[in-house]
Gaussian input, Z-matrix of N, CA and C with variables (Angstrom, degrees):
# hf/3-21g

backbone

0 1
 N
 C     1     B1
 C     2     B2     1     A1
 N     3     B3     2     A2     1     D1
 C     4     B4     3     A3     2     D2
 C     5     B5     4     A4     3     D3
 N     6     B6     5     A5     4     D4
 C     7     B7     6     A6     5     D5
 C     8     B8     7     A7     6     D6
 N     9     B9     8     A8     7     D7
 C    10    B10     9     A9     8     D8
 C    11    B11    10    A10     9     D9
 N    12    B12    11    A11    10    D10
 C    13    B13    12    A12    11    D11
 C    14    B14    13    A13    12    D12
 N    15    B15    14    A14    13    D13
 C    16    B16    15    A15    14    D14
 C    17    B17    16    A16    15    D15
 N    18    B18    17    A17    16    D16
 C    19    B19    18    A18    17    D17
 C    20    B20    19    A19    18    D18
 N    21    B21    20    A20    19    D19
 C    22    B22    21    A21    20    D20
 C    23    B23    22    A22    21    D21
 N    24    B24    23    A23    22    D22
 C    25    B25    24    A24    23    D23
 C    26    B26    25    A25    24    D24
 N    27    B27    26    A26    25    D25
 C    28    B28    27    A27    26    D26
 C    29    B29    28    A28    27    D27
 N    30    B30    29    A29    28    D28
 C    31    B31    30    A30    29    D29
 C    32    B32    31    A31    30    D30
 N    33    B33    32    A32    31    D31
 C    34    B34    33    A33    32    D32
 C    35    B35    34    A34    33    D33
 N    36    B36    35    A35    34    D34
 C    37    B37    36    A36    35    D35
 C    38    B38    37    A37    36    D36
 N    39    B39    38    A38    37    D37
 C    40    B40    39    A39    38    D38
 C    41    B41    40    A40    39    D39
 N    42    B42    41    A41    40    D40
 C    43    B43    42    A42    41    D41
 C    44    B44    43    A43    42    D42
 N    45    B45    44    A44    43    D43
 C    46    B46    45    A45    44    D44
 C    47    B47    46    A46    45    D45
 N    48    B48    47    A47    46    D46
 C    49    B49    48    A48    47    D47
 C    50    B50    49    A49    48    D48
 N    51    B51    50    A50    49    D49
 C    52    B52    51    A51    50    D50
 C    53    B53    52    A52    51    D51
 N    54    B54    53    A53    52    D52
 C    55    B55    54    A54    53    D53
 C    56    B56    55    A55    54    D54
 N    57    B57    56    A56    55    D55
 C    58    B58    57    A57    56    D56
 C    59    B59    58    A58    57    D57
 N    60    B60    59    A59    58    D58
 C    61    B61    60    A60    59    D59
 C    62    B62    61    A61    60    D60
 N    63    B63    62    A62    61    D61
 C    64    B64    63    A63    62    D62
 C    65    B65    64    A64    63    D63
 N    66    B66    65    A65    64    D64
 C    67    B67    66    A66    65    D65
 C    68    B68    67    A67    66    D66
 N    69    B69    68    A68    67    D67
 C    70    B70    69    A69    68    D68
 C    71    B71    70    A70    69    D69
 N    72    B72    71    A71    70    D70
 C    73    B73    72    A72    71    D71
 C    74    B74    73    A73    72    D72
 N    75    B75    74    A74    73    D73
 C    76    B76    75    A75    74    D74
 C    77    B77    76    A76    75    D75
 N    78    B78    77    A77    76    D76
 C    79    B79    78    A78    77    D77
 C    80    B80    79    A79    78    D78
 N    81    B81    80    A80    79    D79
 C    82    B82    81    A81    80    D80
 C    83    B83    82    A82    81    D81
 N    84    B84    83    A83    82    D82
 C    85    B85    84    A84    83    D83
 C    86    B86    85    A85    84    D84
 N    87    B87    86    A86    85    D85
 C    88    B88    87    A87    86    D86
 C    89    B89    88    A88    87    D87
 N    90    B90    89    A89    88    D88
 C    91    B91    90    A90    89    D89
 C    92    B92    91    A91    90    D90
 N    93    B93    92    A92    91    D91
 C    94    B94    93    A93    92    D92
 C    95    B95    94    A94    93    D93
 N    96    B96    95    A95    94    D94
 C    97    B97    96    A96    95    D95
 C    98    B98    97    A97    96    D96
 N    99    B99    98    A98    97    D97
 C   100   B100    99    A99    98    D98
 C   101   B101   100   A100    99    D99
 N   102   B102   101   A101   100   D100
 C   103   B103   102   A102   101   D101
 C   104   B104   103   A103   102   D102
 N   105   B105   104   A104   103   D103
 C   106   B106   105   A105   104   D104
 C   107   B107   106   A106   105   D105
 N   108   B108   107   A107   106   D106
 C   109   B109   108   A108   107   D107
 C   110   B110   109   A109   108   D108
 N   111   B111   110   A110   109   D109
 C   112   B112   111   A111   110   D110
 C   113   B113   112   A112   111   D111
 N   114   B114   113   A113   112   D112
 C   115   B115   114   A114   113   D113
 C   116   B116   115   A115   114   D114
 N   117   B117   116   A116   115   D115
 C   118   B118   117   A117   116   D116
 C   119   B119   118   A118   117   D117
 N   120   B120   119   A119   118   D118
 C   121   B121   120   A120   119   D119
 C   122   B122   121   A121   120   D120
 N   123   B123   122   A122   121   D121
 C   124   B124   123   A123   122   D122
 C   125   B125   124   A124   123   D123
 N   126   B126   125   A125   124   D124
 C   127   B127   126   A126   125   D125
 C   128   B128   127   A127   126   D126
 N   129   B129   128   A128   127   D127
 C   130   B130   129   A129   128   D128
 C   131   B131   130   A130   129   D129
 N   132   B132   131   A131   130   D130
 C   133   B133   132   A132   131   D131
 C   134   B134   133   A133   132   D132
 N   135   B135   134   A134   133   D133
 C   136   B136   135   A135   134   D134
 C   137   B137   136   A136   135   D135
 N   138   B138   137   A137   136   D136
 C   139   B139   138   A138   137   D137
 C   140   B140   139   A139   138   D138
 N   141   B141   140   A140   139   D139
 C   142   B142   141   A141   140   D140
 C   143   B143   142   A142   141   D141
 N   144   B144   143   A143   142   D142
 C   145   B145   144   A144   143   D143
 C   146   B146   145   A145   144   D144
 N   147   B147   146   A146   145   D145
 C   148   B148   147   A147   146   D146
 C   149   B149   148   A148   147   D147
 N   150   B150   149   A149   148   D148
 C   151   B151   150   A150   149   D149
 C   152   B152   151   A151   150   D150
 N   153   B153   152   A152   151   D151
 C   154   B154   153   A153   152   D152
 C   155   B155   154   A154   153   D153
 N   156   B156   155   A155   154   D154
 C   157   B157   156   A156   155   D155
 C   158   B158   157   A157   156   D156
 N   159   B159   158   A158   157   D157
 C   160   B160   159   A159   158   D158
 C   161   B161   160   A160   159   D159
 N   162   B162   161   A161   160   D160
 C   163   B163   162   A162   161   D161
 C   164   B164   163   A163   162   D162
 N   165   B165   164   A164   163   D163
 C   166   B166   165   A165   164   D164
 C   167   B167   166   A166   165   D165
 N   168   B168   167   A167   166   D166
 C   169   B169   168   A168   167   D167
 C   170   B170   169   A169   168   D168
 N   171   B171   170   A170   169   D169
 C   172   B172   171   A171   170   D170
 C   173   B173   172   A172   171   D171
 N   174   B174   173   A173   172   D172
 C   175   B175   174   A174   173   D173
 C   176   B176   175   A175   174   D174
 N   177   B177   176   A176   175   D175
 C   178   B178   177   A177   176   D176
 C   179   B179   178   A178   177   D177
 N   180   B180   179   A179   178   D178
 C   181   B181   180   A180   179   D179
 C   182   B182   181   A181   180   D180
 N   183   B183   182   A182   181   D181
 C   184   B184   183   A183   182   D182
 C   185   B185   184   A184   183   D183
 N   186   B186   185   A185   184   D184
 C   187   B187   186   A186   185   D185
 C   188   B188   187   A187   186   D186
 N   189   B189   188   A188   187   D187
 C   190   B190   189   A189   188   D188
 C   191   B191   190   A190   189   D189
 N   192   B192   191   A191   190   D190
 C   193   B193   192   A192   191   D191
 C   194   B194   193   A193   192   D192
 N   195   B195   194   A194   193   D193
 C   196   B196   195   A195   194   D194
 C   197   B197   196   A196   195   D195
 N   198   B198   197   A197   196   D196
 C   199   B199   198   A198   197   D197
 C   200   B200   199   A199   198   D198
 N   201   B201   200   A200   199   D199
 C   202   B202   201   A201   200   D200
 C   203   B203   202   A202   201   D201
 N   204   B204   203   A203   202   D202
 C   205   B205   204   A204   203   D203
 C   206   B206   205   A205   204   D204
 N   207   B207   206   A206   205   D205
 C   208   B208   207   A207   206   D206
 C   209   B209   208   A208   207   D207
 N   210   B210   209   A209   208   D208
 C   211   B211   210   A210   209   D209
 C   212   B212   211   A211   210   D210
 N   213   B213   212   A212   211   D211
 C   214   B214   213   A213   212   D212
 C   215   B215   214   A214   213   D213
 N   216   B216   215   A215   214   D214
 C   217   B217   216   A216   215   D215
 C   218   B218   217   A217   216   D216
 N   219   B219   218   A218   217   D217
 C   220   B220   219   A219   218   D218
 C   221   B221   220   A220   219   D219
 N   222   B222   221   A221   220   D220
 C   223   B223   222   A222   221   D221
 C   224   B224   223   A223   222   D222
 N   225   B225   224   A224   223   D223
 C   226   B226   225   A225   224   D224
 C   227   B227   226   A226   225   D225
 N   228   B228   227   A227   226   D226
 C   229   B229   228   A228   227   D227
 C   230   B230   229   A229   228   D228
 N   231   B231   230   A230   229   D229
 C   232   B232   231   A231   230   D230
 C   233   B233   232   A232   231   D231
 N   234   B234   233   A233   232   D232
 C   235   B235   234   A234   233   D233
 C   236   B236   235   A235   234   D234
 N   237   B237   236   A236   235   D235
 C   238   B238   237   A237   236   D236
 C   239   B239   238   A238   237   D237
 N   240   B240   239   A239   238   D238
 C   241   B241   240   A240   239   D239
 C   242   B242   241   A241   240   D240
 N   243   B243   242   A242   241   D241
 C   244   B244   243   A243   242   D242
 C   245   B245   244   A244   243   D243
 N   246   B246   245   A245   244   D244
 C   247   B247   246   A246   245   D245
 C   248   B248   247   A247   246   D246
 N   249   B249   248   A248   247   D247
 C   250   B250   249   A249   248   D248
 C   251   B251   250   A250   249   D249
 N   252   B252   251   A251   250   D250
 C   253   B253   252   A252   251   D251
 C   254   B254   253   A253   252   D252
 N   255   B255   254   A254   253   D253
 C   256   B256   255   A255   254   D254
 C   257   B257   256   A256   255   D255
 N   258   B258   257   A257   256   D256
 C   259   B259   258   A258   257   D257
 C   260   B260   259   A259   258   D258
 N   261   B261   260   A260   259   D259
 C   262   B262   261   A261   260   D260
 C   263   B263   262   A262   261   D261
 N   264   B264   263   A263   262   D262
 C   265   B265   264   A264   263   D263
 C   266   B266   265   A265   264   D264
 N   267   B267   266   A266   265   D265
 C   268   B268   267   A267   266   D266
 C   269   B269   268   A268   267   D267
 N   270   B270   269   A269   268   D268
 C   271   B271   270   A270   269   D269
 C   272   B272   271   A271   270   D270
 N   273   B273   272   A272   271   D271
 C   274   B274   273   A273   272   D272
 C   275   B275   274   A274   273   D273

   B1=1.4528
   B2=1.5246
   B3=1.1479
   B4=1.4537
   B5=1.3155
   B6=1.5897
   B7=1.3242
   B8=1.8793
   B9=0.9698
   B10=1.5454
   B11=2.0602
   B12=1.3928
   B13=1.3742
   B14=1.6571
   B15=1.0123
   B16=1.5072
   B17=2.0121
   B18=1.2103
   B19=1.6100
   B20=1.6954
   B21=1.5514
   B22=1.5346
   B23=2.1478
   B24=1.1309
   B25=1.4820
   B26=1.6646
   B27=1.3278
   B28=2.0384
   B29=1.5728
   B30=1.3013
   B31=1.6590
   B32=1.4850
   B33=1.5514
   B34=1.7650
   B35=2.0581
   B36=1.4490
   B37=1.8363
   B38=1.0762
   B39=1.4880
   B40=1.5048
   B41=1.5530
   B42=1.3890
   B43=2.0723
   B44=1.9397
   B45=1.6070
   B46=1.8167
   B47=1.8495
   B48=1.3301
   B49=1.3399
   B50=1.4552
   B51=1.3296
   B52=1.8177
   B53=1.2259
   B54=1.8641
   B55=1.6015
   B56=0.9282
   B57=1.3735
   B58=1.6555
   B59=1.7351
   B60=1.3766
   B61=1.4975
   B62=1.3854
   B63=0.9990
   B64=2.1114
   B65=1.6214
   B66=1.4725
   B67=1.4008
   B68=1.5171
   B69=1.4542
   B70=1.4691
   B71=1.4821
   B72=1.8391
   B73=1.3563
   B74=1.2082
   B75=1.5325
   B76=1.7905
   B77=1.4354
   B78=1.5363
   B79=1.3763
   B80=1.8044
   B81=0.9811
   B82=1.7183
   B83=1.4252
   B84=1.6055
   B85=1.4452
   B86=1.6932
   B87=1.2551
   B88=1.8705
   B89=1.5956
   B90=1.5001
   B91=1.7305
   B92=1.6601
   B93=1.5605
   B94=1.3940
   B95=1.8030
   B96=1.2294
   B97=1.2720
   B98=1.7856
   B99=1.7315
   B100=1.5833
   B101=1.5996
   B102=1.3796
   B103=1.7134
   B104=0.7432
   B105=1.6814
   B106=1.3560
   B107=1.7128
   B108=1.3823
   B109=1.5247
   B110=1.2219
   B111=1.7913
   B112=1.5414
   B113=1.3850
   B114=1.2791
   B115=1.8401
   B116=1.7880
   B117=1.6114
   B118=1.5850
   B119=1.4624
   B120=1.0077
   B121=1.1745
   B122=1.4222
   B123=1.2977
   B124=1.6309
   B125=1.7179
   B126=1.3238
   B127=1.4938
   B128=1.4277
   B129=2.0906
   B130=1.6075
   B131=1.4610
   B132=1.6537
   B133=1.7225
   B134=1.4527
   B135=1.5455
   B136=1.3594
   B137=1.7369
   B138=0.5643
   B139=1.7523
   B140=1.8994
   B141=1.6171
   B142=0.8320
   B143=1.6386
   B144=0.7853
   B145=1.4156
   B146=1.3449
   B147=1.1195
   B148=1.4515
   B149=1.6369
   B150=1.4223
   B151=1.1255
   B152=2.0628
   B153=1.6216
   B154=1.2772
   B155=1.1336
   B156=1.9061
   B157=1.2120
   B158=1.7621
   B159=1.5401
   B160=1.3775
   B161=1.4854
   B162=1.0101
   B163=1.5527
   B164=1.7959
   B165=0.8999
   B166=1.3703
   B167=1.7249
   B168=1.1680
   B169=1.7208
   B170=1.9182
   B171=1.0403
   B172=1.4078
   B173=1.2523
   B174=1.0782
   B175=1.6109
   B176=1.1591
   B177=1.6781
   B178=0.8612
   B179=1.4726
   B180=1.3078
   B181=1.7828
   B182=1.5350
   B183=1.0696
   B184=1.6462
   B185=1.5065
   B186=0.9030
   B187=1.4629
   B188=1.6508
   B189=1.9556
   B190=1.2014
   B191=1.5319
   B192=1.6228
   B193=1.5290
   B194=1.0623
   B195=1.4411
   B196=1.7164
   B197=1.3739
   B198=1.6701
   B199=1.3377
   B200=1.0513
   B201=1.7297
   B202=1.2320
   B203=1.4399
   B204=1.5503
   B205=1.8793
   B206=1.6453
   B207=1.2677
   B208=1.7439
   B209=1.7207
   B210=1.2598
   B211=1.7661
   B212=1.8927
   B213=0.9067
   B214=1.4036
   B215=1.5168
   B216=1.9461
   B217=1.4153
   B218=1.7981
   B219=1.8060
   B220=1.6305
   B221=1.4841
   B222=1.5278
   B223=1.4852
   B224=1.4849
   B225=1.0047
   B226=1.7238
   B227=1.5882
   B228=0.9487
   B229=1.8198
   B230=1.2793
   B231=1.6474
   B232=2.1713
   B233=1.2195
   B234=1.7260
   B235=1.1903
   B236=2.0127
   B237=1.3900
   B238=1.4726
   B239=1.6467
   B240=1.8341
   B241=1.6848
   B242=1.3816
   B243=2.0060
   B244=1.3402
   B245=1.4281
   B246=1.3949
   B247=1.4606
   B248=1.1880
   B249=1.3180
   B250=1.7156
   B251=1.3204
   B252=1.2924
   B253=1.5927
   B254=1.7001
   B255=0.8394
   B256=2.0110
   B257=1.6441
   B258=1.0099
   B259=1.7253
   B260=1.3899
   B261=1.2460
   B262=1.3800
   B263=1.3954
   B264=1.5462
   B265=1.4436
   B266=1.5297
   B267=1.6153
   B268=1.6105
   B269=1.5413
   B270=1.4008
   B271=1.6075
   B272=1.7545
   B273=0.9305
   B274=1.7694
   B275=1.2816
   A1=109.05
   A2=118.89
   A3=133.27
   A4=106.19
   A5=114.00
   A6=142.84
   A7=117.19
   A8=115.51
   A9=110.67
   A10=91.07
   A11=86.36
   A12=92.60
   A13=108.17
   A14=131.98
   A15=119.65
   A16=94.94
   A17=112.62
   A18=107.45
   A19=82.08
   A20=99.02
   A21=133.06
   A22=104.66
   A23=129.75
   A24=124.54
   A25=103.04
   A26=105.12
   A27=100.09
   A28=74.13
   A29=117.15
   A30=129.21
   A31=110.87
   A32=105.17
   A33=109.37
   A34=97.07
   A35=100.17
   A36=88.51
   A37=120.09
   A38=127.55
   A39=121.50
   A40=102.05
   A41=104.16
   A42=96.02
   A43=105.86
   A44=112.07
   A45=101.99
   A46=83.07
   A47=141.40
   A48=133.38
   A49=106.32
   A50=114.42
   A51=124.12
   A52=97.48
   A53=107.49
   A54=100.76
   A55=140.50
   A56=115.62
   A57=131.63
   A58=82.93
   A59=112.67
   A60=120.10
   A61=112.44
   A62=78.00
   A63=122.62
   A64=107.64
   A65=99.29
   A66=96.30
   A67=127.66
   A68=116.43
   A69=119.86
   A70=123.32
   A71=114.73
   A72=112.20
   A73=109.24
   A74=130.56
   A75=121.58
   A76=101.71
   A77=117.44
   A78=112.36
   A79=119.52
   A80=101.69
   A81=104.31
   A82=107.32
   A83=93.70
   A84=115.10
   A85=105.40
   A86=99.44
   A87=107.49
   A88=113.77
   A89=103.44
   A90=92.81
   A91=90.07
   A92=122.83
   A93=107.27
   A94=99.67
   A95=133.86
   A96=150.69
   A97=79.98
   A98=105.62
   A99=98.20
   A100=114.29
   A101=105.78
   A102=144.85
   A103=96.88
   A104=123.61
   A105=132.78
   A106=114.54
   A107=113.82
   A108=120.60
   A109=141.86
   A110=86.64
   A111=94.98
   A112=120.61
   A113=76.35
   A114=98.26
   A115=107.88
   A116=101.34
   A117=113.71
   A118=118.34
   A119=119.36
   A120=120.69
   A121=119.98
   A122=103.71
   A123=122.55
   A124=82.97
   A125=116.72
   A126=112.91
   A127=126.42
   A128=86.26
   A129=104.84
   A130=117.41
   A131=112.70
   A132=109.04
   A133=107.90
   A134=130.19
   A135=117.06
   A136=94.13
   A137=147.23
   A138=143.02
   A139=98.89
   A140=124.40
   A141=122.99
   A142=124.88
   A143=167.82
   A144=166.17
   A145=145.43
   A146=105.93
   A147=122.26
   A148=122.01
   A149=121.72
   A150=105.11
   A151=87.16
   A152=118.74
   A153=109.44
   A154=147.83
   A155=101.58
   A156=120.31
   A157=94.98
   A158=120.90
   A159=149.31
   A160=118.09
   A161=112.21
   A162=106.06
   A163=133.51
   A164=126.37
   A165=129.39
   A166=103.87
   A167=123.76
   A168=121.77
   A169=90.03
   A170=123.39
   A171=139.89
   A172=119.48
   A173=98.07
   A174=125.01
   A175=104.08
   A176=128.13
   A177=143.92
   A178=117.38
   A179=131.79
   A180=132.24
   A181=92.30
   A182=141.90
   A183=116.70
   A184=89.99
   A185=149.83
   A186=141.20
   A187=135.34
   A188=92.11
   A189=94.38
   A190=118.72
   A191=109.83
   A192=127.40
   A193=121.17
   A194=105.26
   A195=113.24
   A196=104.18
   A197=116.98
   A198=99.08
   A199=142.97
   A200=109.16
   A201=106.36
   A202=137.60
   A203=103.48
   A204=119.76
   A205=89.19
   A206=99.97
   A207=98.30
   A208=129.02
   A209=94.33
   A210=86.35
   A211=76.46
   A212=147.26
   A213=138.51
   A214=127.83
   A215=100.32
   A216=120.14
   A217=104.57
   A218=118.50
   A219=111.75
   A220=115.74
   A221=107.60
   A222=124.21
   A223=94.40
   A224=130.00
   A225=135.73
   A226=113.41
   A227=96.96
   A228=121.78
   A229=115.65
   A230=96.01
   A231=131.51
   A232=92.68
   A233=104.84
   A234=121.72
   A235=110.39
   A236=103.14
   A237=96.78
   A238=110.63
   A239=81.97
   A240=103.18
   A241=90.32
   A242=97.88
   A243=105.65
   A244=136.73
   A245=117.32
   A246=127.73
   A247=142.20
   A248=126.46
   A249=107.06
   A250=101.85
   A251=104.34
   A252=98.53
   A253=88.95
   A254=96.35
   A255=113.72
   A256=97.96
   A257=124.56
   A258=135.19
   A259=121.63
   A260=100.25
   A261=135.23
   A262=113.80
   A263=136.60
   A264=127.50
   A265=149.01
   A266=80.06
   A267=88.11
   A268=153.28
   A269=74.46
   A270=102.11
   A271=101.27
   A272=105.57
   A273=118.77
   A274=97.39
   D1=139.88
   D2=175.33
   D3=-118.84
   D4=122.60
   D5=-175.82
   D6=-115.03
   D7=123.66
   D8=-178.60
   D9=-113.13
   D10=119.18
   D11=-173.20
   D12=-84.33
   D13=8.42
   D14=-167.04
   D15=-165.32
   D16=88.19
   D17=175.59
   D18=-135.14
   D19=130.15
   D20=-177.85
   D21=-69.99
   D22=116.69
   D23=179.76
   D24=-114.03
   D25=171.84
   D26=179.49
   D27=-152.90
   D28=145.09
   D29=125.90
   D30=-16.99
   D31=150.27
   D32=-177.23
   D33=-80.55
   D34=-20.81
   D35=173.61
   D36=-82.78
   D37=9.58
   D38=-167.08
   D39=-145.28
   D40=-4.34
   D41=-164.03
   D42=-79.07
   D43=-16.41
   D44=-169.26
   D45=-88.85
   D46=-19.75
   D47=-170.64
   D48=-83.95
   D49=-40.44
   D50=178.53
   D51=-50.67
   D52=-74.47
   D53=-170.66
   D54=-77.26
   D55=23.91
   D56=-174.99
   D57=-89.75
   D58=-79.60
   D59=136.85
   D60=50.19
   D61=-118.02
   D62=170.67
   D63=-32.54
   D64=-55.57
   D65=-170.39
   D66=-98.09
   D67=-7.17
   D68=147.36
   D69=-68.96
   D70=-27.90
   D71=172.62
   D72=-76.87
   D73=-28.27
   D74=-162.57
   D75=-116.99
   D76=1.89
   D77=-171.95
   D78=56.24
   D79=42.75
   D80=-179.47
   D81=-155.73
   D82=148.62
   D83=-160.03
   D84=-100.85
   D85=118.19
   D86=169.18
   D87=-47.01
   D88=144.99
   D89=-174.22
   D90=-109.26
   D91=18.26
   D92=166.02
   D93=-172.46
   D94=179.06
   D95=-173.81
   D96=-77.49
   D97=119.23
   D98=165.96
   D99=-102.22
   D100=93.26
   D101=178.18
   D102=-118.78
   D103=125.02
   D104=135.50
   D105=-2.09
   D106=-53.22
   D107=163.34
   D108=-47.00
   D109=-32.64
   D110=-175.15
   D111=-95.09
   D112=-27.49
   D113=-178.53
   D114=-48.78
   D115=-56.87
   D116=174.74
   D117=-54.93
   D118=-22.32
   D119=-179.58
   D120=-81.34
   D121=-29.71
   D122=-175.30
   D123=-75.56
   D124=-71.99
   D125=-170.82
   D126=-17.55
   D127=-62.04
   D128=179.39
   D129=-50.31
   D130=-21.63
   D131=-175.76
   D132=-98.60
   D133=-12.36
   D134=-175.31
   D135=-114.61
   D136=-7.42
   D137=144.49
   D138=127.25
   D139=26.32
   D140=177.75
   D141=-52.19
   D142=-169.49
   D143=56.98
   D144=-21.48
   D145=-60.95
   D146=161.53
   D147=-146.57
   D148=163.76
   D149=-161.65
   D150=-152.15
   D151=130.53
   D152=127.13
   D153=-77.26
   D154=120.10
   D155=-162.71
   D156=-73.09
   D157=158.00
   D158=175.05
   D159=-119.31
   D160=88.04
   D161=156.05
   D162=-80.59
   D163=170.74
   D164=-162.15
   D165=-122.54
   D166=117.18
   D167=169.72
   D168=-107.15
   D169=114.10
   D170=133.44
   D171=-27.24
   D172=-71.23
   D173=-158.86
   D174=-122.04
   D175=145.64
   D176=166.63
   D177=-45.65
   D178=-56.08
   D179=-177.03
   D180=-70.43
   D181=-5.80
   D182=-176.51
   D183=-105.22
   D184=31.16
   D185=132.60
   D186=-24.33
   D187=-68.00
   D188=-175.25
   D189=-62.62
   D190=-45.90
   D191=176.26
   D192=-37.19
   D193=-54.90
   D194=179.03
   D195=-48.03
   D196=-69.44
   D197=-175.63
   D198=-51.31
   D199=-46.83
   D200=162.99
   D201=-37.96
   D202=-30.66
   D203=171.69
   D204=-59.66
   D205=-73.40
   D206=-173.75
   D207=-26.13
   D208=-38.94
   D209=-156.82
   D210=-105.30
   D211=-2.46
   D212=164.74
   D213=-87.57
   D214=-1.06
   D215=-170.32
   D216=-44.94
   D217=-54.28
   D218=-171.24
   D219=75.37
   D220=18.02
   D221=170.47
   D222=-98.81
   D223=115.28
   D224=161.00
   D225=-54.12
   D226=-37.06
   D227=-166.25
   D228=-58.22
   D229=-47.50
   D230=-173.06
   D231=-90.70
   D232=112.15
   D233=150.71
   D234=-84.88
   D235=104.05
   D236=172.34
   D237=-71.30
   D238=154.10
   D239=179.86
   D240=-141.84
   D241=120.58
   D242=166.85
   D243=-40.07
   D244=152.02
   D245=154.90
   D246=-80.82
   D247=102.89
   D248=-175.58
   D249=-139.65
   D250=-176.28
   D251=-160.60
   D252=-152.11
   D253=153.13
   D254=-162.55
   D255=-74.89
   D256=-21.67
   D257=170.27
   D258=-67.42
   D259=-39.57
   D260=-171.41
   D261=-38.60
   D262=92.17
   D263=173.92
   D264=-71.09
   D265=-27.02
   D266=162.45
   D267=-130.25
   D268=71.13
   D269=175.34
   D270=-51.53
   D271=170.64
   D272=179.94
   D273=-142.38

């Protein structure tokens, strides 16, 4: 089994603004739309298997959302990995 432990995902309302984002701050070019969709697709072409998915909290209030996106993804494939953010108060 081949596992990619760390592939970056966005919501379909936020992923062309992230990686515009991403890639003026790090200077690097996405090798696909990072969607849950796209992500699989990339998988399906390099012989991946499964992958933990990454979401991004910015901001402190997009915490809960993200996850909730996360663990509601319905990708079998995407192992979600929480979001939190160092601001973040309510941890439990």
């Amino acid at each position: 089994m081949i596992l990619d432990c760390h592939a970056h995902i966005f919501p379909e309302h936020v992923v062309d603004r992230a990686m515009e984002a991403l890639s003026l701050r790090y200077q690097a070019q996405p090798v696909a739309r990072a969607t849950p969709e796209g992500l699989v697709r990339i998988m399906d072409r390099d012989g991946v298997d499964r992958a933990i998915a990454v979401a991004v909290a910015t901001r402190p209030a997009q915490v809960p959302s993200i996850n909730d996106w996360l663990l509601h993804l319905n990708q079998p494939r995407l192992i979600p990995f929480g979001a939190l953010h160092p601001h973040y108060e309510d941890v439990p």
